[in-house]
C-alpha distance (Angstrom), angle and dihedral (degrees) to the residues before:
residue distance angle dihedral
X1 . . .
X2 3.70 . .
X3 4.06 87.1 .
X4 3.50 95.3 62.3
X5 3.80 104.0 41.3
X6 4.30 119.8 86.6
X7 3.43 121.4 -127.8
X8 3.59 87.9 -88.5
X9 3.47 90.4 59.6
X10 3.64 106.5 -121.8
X11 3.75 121.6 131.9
X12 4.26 100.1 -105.6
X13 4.33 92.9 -119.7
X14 3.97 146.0 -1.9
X15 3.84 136.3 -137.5
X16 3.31 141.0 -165.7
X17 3.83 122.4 171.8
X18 3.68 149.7 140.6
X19 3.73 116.3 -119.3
X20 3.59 144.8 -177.1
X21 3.43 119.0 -114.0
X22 3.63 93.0 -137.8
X23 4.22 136.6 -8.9
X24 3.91 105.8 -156.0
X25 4.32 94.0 68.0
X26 3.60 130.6 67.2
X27 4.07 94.6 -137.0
X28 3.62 101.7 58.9
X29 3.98 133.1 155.0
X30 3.68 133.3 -124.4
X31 3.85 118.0 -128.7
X32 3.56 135.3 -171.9
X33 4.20 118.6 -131.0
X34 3.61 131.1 -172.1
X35 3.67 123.2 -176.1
X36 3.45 125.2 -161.5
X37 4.04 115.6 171.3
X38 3.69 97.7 -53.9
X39 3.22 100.7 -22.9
X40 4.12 131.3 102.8
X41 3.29 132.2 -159.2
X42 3.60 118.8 -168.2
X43 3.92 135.0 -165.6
X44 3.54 133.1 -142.6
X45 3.71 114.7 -69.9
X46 4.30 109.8 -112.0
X47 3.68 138.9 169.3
X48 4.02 88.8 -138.9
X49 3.86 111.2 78.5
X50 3.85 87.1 -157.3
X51 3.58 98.1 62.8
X52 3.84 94.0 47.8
X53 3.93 82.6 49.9
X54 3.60 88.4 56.8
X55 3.72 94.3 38.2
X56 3.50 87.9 55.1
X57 3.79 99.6 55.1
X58 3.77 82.2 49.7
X59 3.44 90.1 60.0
X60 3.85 98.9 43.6
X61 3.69 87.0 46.4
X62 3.60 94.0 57.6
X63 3.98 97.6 41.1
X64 4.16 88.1 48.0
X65 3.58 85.5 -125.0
X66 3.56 96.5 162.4
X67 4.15 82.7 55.6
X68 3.83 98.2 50.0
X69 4.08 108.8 104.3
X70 3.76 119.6 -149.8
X71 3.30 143.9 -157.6
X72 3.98 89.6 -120.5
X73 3.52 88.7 53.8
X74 4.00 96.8 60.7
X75 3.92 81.1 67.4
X76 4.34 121.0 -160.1
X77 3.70 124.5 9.9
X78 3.84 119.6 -124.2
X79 3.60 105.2 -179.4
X80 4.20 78.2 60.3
X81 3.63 93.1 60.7
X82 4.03 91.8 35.8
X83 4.02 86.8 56.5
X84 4.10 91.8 43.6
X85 4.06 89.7 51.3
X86 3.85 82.4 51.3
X87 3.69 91.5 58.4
X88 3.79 97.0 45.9
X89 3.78 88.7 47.9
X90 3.64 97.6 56.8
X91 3.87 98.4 31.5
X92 4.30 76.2 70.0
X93 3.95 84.9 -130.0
X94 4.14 120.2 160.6
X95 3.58 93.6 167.3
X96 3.96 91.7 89.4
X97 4.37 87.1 -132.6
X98 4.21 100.6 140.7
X99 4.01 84.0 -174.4
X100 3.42 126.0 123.2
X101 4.36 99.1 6.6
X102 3.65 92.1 135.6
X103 3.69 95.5 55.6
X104 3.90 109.4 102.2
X105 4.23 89.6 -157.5
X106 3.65 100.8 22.3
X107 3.82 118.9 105.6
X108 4.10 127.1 -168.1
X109 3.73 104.5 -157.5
X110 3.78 115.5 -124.1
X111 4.06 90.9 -134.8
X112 3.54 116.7 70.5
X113 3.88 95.6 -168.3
X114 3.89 92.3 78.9
């Protein structure tokens, strides 16, 4: 579990869906999935999509899925982009190319006629 979790702590994503059990056969089931990090949690098997739906809020409910944060969740970061900015400004570029900042020999040339 430690693997998958950020510094932070929070599993990386979430899931919740209802799935067939299989796609090549006429008499399938409904199941109910619910992802969290690495982790699945599945629901009884049924022919009736409505009681997998309400298996699977059962499920949620009793998980507090609707409660777990992740890392998905906290959305862009903007200390990246302030720290990329900080490259360009210093590399002395005008030529608006963000590639290659992290390279310690690499140089983009400022002229993109040559």
């Amino acid at each position: 579990m430690e693997t998958s979790l950020s510094k932070s702590g929070k599993p990386a994503q979430k899931r919740s869906e209802i799935l067939q059990t299989c796609y090549h056969k006429k008499d399938f089931k409904w199941i109910g999935l619910v992802t969290i990090g690495p982790d699945n949690f599945w629901t009884t098997p049924s022919p009736d999509k409505e009681e997998v739906e309400s298996d699977l809020r059962s499920l949620e409910k009793q998980l507090n899925y609707e409660l777990i944060e992740t890392v998905e969740m906290e959305g862009v970061y903007p200390e990246r982009a302030t720290i990329i900015e900080e490259k360009y400004q210093a590399s002395g570029r005008t030529n608006g190319l963000y590639i290659g900042l992290n390279l310690n020999n690499g140089k983009v040339l400022n002229d993109i006629t040559k």
